[in-house]
PDB file of N, CA, C, O and CB in Angstrom:
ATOM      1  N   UNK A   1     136.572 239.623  -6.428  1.00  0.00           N
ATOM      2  CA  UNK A   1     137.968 239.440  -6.075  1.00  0.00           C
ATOM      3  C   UNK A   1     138.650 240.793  -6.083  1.00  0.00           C
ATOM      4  O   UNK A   1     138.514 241.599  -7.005  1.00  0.00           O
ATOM      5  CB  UNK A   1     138.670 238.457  -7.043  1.00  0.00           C
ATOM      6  N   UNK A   2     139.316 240.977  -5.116  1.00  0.00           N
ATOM      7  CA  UNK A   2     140.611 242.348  -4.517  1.00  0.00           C
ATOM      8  C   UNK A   2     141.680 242.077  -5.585  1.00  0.00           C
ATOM      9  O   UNK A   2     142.100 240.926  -5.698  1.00  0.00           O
ATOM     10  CB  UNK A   2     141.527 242.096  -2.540  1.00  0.00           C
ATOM     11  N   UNK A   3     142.004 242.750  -6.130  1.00  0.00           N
ATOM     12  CA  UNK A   3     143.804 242.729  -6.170  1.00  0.00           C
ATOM     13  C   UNK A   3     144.313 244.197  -6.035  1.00  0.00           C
ATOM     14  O   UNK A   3     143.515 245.105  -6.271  1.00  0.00           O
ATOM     15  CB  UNK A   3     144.519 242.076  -7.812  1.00  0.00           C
ATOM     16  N   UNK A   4     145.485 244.457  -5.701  1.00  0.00           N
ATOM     17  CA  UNK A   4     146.384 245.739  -5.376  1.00  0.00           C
ATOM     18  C   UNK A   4     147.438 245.649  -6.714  1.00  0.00           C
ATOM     19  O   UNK A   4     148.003 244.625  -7.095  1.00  0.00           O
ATOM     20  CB  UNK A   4     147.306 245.615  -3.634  1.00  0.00           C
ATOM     21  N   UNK A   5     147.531 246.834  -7.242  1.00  0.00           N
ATOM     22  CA  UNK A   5     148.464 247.471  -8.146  1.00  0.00           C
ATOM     23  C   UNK A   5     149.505 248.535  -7.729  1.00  0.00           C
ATOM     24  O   UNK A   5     149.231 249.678  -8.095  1.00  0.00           O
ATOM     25  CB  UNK A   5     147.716 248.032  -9.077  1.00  0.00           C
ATOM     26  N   UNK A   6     150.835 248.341  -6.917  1.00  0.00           N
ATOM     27  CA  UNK A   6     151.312 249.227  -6.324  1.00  0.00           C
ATOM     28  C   UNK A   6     151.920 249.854  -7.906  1.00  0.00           C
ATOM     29  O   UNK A   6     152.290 249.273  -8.926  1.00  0.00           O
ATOM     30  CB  UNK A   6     152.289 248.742  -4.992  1.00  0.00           C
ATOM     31  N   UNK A   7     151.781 251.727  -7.424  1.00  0.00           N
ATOM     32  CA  UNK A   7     151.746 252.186  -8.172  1.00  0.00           C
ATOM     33  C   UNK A   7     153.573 253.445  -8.514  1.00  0.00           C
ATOM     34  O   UNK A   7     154.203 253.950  -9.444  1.00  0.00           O
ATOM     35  CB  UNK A   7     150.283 252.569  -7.899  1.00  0.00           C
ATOM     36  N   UNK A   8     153.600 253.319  -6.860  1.00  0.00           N
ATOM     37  CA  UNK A   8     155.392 253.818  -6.997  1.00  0.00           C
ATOM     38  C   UNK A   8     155.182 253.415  -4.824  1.00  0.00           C
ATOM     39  O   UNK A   8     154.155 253.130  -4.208  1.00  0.00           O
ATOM     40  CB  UNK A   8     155.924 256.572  -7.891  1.00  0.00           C
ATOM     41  N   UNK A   9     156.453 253.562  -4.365  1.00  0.00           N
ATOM     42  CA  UNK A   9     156.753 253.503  -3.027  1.00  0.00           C
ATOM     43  C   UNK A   9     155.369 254.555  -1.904  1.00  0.00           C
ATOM     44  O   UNK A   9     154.884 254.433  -0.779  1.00  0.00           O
ATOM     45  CB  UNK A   9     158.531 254.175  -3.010  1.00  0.00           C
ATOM     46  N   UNK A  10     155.229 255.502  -3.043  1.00  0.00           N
ATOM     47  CA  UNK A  10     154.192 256.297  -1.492  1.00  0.00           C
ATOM     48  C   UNK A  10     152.642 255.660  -2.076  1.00  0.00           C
ATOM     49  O   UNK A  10     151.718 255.819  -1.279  1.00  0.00           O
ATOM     50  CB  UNK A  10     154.135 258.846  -1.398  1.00  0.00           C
ATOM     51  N   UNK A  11     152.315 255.001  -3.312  1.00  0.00           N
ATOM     52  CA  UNK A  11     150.804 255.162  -3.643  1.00  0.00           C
ATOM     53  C   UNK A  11     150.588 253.400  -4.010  1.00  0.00           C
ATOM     54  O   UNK A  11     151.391 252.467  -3.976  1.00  0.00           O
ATOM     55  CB  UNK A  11     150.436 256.488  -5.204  1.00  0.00           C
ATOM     56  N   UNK A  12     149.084 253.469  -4.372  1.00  0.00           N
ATOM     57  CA  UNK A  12     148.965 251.977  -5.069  1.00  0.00           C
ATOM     58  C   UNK A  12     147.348 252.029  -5.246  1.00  0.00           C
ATOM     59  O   UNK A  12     146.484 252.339  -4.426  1.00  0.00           O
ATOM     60  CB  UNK A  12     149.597 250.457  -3.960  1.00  0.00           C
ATOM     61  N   UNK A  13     147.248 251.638  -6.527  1.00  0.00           N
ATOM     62  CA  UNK A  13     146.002 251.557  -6.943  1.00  0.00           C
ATOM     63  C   UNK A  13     145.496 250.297  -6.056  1.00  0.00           C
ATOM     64  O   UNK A  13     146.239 249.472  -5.524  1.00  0.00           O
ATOM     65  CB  UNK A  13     145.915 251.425  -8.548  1.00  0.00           C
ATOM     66  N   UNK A  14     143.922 250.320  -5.999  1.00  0.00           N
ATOM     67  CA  UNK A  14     143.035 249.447  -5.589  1.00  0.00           C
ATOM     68  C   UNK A  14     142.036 249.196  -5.984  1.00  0.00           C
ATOM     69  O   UNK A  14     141.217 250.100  -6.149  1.00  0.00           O
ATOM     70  CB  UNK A  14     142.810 249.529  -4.765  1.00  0.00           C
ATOM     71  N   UNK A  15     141.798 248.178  -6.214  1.00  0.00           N
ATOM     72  CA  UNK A  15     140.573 247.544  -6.636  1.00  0.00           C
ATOM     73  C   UNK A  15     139.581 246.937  -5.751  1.00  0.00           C
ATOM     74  O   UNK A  15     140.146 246.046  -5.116  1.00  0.00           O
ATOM     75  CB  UNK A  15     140.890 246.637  -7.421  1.00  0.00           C
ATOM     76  N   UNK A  16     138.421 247.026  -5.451  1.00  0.00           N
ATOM     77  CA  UNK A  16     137.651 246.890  -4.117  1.00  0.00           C
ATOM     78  C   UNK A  16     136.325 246.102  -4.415  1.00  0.00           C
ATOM     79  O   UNK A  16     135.576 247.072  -4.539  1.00  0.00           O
ATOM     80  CB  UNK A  16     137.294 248.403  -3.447  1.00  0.00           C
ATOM     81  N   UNK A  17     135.761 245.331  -4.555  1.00  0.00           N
ATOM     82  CA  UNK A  17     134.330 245.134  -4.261  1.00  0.00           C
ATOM     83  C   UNK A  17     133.558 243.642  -3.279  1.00  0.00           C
ATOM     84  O   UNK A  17     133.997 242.509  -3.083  1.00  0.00           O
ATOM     85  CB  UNK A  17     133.792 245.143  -5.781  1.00  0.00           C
ATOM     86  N   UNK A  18     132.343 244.279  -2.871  1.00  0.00           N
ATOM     87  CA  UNK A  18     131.586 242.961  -2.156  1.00  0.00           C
ATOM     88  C   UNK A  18     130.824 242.128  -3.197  1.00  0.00           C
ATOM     89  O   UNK A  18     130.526 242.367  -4.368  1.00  0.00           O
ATOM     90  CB  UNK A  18     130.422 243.441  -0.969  1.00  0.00           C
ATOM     91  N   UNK A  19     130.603 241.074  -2.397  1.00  0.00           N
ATOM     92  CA  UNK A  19     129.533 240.159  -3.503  1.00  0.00           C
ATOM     93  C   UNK A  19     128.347 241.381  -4.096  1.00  0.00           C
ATOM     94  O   UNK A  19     127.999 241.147  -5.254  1.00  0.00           O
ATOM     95  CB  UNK A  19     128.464 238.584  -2.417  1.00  0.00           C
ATOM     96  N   UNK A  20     127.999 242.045  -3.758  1.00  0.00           N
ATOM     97  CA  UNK A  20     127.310 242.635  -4.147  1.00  0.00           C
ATOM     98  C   UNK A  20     127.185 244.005  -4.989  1.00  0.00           C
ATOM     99  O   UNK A  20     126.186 244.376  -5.603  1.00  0.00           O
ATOM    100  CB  UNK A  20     126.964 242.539  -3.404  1.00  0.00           C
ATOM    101  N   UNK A  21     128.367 244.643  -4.886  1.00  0.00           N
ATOM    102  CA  UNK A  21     128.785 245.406  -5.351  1.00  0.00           C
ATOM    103  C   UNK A  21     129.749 245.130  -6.630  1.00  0.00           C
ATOM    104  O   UNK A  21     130.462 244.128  -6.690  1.00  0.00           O
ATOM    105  CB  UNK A  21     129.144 245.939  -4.427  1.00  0.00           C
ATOM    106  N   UNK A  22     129.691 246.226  -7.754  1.00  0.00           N
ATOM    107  CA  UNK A  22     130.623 246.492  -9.013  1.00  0.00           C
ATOM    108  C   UNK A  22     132.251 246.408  -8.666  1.00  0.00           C
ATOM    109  O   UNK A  22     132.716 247.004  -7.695  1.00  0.00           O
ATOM    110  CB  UNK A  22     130.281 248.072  -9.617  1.00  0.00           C
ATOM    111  N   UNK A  23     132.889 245.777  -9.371  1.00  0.00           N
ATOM    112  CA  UNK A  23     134.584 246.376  -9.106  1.00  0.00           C
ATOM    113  C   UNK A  23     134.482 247.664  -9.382  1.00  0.00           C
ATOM    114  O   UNK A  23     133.672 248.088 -10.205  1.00  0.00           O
ATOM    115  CB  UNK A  23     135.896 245.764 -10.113  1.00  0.00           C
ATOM    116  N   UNK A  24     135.398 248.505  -8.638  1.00  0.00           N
ATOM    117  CA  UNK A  24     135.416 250.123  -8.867  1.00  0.00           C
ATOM    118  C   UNK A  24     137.129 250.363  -8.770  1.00  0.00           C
ATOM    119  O   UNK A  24     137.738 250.515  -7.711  1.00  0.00           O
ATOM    120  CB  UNK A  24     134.377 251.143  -7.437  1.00  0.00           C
ATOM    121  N   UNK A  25     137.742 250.357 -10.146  1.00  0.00           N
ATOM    122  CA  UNK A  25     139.231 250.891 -10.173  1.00  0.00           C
ATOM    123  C   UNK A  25     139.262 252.028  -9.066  1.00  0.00           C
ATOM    124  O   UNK A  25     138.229 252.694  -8.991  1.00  0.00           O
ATOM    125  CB  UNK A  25     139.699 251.541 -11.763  1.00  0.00           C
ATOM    126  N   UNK A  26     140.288 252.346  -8.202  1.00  0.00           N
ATOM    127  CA  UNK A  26     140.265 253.581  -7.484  1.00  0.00           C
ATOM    128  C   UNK A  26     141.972 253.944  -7.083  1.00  0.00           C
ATOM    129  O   UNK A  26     142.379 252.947  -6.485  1.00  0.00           O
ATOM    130  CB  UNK A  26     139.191 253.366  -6.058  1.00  0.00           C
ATOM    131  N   UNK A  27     142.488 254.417  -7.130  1.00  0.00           N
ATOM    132  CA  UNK A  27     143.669 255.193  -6.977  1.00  0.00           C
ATOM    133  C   UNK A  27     143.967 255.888  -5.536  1.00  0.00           C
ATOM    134  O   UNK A  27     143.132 256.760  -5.296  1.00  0.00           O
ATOM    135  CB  UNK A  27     143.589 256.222  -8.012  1.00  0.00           C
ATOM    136  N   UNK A  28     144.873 255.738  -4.592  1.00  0.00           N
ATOM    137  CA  UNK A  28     144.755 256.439  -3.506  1.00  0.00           C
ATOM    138  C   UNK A  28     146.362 256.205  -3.565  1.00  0.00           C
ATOM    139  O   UNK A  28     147.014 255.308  -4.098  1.00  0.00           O
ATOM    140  CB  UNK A  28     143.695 255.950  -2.216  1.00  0.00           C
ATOM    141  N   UNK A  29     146.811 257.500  -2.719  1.00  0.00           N
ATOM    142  CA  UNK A  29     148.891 257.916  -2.670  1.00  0.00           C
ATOM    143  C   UNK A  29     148.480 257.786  -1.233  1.00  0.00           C
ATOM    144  O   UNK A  29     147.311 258.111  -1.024  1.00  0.00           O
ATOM    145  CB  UNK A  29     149.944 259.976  -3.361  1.00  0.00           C
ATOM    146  N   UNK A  30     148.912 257.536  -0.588  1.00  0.00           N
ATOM    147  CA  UNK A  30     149.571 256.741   0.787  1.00  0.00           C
ATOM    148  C   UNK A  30     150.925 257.139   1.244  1.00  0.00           C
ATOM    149  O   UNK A  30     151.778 256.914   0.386  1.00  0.00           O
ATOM    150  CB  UNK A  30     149.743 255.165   0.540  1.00  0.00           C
ATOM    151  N   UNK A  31     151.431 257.726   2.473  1.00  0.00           N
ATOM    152  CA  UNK A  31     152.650 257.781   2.460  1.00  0.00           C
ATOM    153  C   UNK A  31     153.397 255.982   3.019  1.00  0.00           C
ATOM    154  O   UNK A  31     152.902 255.000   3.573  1.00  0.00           O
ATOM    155  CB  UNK A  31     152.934 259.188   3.452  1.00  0.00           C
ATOM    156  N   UNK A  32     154.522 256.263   2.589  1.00  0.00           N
ATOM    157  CA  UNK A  32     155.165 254.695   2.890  1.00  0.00           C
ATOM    158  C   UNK A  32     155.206 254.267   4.305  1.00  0.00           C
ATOM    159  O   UNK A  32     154.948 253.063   4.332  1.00  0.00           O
ATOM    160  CB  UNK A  32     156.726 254.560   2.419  1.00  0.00           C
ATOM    161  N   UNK A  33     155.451 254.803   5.671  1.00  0.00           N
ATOM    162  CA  UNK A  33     155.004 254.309   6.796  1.00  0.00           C
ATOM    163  C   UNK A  33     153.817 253.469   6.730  1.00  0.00           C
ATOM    164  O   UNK A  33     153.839 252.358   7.260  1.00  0.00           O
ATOM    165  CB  UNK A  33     154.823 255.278   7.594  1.00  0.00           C
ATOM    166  N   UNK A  34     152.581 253.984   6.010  1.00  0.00           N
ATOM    167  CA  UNK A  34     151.347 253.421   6.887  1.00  0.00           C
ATOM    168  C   UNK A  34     151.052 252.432   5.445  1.00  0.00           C
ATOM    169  O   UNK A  34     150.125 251.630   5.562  1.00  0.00           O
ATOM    170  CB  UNK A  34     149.827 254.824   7.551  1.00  0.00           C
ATOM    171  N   UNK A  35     151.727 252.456   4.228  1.00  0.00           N
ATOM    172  CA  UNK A  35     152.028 251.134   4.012  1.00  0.00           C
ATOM    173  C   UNK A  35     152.742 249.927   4.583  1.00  0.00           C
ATOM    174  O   UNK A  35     152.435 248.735   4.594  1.00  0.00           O
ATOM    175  CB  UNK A  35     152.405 251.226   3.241  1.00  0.00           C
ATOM    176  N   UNK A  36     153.548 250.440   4.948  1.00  0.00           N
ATOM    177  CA  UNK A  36     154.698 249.328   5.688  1.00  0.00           C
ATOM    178  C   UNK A  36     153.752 248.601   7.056  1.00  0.00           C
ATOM    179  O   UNK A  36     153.940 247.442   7.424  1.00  0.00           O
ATOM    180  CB  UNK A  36     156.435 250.412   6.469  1.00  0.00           C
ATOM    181  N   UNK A  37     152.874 249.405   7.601  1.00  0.00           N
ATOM    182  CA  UNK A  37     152.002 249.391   8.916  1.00  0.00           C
ATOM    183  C   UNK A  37     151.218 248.128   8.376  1.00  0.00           C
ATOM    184  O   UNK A  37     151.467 246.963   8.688  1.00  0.00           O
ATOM    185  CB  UNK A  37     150.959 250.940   9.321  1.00  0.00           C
ATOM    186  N   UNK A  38     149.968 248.673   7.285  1.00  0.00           N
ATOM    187  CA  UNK A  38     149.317 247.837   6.417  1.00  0.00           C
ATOM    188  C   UNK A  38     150.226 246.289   5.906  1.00  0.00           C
ATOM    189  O   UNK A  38     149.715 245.185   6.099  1.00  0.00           O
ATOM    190  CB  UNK A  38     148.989 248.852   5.171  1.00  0.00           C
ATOM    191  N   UNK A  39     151.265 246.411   5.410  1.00  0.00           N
ATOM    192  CA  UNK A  39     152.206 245.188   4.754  1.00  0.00           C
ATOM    193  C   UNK A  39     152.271 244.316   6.763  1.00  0.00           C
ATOM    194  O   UNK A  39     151.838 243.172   6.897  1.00  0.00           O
ATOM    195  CB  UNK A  39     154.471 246.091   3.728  1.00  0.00           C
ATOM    196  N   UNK A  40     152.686 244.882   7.670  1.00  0.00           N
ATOM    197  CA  UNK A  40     153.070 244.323   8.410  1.00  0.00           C
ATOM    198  C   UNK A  40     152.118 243.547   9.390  1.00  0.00           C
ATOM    199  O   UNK A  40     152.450 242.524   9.989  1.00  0.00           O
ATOM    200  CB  UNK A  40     153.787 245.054   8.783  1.00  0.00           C
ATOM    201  N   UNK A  41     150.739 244.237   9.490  1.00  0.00           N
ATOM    202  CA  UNK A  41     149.207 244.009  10.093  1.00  0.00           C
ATOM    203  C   UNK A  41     148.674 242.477   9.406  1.00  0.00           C
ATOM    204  O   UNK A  41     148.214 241.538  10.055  1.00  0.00           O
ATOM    205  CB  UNK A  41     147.995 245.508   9.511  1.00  0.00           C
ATOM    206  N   UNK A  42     148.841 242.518   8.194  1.00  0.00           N
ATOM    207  CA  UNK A  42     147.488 241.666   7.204  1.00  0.00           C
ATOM    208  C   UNK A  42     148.178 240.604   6.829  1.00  0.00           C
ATOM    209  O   UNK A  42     147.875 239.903   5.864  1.00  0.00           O
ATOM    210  CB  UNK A  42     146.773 242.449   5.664  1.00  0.00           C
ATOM    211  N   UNK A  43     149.431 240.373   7.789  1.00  0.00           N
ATOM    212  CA  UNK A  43     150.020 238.910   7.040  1.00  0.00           C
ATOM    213  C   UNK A  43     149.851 238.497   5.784  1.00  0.00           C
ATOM    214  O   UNK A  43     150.337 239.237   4.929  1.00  0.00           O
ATOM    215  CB  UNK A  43     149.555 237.797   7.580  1.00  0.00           C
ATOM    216  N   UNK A  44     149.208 237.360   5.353  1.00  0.00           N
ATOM    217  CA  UNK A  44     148.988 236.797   4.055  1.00  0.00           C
ATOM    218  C   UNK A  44     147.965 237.355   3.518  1.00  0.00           C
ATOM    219  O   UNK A  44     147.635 236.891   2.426  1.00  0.00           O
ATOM    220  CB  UNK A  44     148.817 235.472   4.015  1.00  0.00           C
ATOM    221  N   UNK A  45     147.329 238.240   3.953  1.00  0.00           N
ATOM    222  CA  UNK A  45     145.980 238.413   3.159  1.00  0.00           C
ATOM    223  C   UNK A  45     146.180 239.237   2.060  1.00  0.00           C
ATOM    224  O   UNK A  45     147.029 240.063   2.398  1.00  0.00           O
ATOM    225  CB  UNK A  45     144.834 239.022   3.971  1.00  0.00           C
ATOM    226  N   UNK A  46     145.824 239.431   0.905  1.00  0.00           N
ATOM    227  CA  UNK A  46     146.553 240.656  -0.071  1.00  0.00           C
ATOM    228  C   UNK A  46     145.639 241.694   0.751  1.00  0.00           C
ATOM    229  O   UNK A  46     144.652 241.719   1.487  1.00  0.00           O
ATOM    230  CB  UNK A  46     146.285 240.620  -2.163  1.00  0.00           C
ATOM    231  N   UNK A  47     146.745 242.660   0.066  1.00  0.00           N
ATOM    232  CA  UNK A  47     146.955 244.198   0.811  1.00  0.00           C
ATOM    233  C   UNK A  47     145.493 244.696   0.152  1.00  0.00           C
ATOM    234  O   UNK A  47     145.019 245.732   0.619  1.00  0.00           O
ATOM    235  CB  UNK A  47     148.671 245.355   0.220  1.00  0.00           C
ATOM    236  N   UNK A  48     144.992 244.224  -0.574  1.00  0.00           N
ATOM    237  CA  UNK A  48     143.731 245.288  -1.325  1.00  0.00           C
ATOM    238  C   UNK A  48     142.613 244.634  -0.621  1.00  0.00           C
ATOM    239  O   UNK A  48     141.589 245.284  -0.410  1.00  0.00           O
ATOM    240  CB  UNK A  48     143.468 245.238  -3.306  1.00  0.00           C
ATOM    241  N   UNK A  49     142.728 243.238  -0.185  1.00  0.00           N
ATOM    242  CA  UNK A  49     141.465 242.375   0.837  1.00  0.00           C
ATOM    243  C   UNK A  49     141.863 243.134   2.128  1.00  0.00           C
ATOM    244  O   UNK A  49     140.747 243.303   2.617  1.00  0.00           O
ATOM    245  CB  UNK A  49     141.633 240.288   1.078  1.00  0.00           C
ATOM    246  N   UNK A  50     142.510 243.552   2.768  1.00  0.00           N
ATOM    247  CA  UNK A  50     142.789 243.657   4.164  1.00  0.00           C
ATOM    248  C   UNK A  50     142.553 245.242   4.099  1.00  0.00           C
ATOM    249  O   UNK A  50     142.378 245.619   5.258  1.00  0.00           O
ATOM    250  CB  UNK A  50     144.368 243.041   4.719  1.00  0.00           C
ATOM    251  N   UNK A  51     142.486 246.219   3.290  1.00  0.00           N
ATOM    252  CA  UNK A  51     142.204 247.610   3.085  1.00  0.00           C
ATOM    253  C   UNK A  51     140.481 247.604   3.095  1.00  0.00           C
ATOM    254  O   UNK A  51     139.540 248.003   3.781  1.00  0.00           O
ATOM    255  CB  UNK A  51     142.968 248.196   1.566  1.00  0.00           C
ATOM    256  N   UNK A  52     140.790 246.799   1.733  1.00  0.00           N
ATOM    257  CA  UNK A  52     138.816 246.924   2.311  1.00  0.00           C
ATOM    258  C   UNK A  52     137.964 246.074   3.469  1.00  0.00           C
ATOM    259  O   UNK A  52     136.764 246.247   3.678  1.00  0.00           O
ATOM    260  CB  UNK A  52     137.784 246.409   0.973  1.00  0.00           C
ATOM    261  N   UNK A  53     138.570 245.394   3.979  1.00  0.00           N
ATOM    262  CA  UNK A  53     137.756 244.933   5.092  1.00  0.00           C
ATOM    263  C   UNK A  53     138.441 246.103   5.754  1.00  0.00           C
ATOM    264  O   UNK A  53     137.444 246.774   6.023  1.00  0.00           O
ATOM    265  CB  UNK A  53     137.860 243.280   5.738  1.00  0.00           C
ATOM    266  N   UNK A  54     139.344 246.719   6.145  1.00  0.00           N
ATOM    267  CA  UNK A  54     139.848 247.916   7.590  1.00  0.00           C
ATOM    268  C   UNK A  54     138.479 249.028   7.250  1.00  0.00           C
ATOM    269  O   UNK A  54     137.830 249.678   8.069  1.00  0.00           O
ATOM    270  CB  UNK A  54     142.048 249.048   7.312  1.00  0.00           C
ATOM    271  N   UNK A  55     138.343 248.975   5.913  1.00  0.00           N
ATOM    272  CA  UNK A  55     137.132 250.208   5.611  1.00  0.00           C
ATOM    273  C   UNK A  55     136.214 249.491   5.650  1.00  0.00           C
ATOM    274  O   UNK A  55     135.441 250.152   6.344  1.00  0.00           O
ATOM    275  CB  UNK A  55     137.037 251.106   4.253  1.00  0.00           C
ATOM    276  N   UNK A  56     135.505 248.228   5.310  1.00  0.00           N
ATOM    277  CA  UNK A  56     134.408 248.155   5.740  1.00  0.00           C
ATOM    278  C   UNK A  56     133.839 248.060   7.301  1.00  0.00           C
ATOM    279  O   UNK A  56     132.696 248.319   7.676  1.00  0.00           O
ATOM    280  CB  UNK A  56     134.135 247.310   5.104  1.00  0.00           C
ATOM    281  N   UNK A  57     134.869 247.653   8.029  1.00  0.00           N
ATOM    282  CA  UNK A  57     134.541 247.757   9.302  1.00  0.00           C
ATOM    283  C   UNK A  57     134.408 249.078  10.066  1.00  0.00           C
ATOM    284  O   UNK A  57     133.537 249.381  10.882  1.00  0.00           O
ATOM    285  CB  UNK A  57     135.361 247.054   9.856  1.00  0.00           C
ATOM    286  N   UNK A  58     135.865 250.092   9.461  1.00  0.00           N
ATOM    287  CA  UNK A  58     135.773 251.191  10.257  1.00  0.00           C
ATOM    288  C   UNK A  58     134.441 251.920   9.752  1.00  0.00           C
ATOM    289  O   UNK A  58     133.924 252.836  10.392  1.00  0.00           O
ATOM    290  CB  UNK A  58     137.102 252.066  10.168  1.00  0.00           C
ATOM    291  N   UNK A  59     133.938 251.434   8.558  1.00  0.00           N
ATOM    292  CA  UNK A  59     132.524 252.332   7.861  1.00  0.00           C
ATOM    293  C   UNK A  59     131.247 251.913   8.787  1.00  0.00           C
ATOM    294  O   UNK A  59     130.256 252.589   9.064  1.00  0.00           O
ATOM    295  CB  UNK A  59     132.096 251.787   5.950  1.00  0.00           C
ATOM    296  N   UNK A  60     131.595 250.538   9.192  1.00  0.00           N
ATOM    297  CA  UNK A  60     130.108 249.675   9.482  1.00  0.00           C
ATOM    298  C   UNK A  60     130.161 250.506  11.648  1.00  0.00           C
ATOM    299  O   UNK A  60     129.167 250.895  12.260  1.00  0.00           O
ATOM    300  CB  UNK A  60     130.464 246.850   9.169  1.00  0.00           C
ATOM    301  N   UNK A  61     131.242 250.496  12.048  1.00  0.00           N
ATOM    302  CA  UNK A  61     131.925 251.091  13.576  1.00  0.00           C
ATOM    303  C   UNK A  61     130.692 252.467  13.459  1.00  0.00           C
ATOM    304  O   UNK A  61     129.608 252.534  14.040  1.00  0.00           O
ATOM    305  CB  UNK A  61     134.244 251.736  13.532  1.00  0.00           C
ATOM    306  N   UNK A  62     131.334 253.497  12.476  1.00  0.00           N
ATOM    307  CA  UNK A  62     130.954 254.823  12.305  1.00  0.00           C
ATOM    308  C   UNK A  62     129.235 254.890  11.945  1.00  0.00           C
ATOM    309  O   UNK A  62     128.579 255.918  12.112  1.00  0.00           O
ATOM    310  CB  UNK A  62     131.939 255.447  11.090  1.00  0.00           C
ATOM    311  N   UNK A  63     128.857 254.043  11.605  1.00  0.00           N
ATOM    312  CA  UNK A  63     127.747 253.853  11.126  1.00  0.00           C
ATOM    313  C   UNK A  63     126.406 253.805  12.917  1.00  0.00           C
ATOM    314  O   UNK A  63     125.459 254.455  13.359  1.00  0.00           O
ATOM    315  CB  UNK A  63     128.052 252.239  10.002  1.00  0.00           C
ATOM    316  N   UNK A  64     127.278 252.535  13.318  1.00  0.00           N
ATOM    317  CA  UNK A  64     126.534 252.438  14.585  1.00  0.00           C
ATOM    318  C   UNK A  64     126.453 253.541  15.640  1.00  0.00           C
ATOM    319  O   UNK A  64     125.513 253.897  16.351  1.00  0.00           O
ATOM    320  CB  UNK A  64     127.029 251.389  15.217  1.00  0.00           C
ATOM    321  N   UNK A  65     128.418 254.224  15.477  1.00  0.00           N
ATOM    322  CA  UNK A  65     128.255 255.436  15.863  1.00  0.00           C
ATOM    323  C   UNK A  65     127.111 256.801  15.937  1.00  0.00           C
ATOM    324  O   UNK A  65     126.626 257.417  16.886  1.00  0.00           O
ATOM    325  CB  UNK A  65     129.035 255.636  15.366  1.00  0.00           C
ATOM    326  N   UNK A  66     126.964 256.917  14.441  1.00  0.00           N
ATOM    327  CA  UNK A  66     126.187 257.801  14.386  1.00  0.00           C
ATOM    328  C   UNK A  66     124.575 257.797  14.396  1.00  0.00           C
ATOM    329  O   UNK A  66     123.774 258.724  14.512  1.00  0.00           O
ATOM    330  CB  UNK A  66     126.613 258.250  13.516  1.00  0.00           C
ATOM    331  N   UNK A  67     124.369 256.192  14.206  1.00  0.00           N
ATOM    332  CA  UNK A  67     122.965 256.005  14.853  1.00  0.00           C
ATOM    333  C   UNK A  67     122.413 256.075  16.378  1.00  0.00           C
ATOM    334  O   UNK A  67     121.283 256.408  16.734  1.00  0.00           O
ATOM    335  CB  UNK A  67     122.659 254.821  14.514  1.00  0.00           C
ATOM    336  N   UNK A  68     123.529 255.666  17.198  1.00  0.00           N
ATOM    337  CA  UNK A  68     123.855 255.606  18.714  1.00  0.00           C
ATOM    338  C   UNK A  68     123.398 257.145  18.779  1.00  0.00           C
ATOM    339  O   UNK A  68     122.260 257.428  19.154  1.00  0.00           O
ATOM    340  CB  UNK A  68     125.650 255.157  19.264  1.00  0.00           C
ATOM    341  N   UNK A  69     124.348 258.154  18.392  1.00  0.00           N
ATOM    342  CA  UNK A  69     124.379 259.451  18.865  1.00  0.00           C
ATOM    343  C   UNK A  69     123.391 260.186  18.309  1.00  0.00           C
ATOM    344  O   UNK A  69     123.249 261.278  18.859  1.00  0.00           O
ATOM    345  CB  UNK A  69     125.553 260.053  18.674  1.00  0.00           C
ATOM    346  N   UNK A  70     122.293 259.855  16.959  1.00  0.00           N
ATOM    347  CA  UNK A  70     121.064 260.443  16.511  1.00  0.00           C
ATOM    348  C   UNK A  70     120.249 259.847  18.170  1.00  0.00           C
ATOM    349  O   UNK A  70     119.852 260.570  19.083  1.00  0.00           O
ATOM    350  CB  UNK A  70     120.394 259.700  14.654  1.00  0.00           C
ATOM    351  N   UNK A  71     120.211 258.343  18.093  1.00  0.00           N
ATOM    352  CA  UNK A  71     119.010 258.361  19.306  1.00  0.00           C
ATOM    353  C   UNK A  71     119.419 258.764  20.643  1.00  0.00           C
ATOM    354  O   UNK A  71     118.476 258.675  21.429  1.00  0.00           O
ATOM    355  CB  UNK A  71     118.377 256.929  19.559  1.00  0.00           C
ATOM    356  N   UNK A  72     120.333 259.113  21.092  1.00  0.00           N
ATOM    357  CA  UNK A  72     120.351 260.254  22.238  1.00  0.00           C
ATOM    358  C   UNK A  72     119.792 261.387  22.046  1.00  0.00           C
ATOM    359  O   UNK A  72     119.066 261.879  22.910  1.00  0.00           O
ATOM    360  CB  UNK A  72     121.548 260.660  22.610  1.00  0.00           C
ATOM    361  N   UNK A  73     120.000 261.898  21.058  1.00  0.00           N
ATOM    362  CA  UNK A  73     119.621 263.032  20.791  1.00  0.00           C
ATOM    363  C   UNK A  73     118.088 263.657  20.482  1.00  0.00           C
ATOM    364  O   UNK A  73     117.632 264.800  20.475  1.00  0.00           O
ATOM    365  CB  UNK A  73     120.341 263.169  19.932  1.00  0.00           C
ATOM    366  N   UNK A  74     117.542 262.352  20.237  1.00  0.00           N
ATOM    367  CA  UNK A  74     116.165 262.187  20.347  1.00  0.00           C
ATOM    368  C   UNK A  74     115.467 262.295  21.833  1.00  0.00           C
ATOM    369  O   UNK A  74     114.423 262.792  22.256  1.00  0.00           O
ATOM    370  CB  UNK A  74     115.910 260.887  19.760  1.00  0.00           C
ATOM    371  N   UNK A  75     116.452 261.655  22.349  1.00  0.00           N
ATOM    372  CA  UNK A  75     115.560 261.490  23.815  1.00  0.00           C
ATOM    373  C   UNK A  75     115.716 262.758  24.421  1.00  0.00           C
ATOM    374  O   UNK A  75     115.193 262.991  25.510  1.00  0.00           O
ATOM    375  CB  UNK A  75     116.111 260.261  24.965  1.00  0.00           C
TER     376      UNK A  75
END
């Protein structure tokens, strides 16, 4: 389970893990726009579920990325 600890207007702690993975306390300052962006995107979902799915996807995106562009580079 996610939960978010906002920590003042620009920051907010997070708490992150998959079924498979440890909870890992983690701390990140944010300016307040791209909170407000985040608050306004993820509807109901809490803000610490909708952060880590934006990173697990943009991680899993970059991932295919850079396998894509190793096997060109092969050929």
């Amino acid at each position: 389970m996610c939960t978010v600890h906002s920590t003042s207007m620009t920051g907010s702690t997070i708490v992150a893990a998959t079924t498979t993975d440890m909870t890992v306390k983690l701390g990140i300052t944010l300016p307040k726009s791209i909170i407000q962006k985040i608050d306004n995107m993820r509807g109901d979902i809490p803000r610490s579920k909708y952060i880590r799915r934006v990173i697990e996807r943009y991680l899993a995106i970059s991932n295919k990325d850079i396998k894509t562009t190793a096997k060109k580079k092969r050929k």
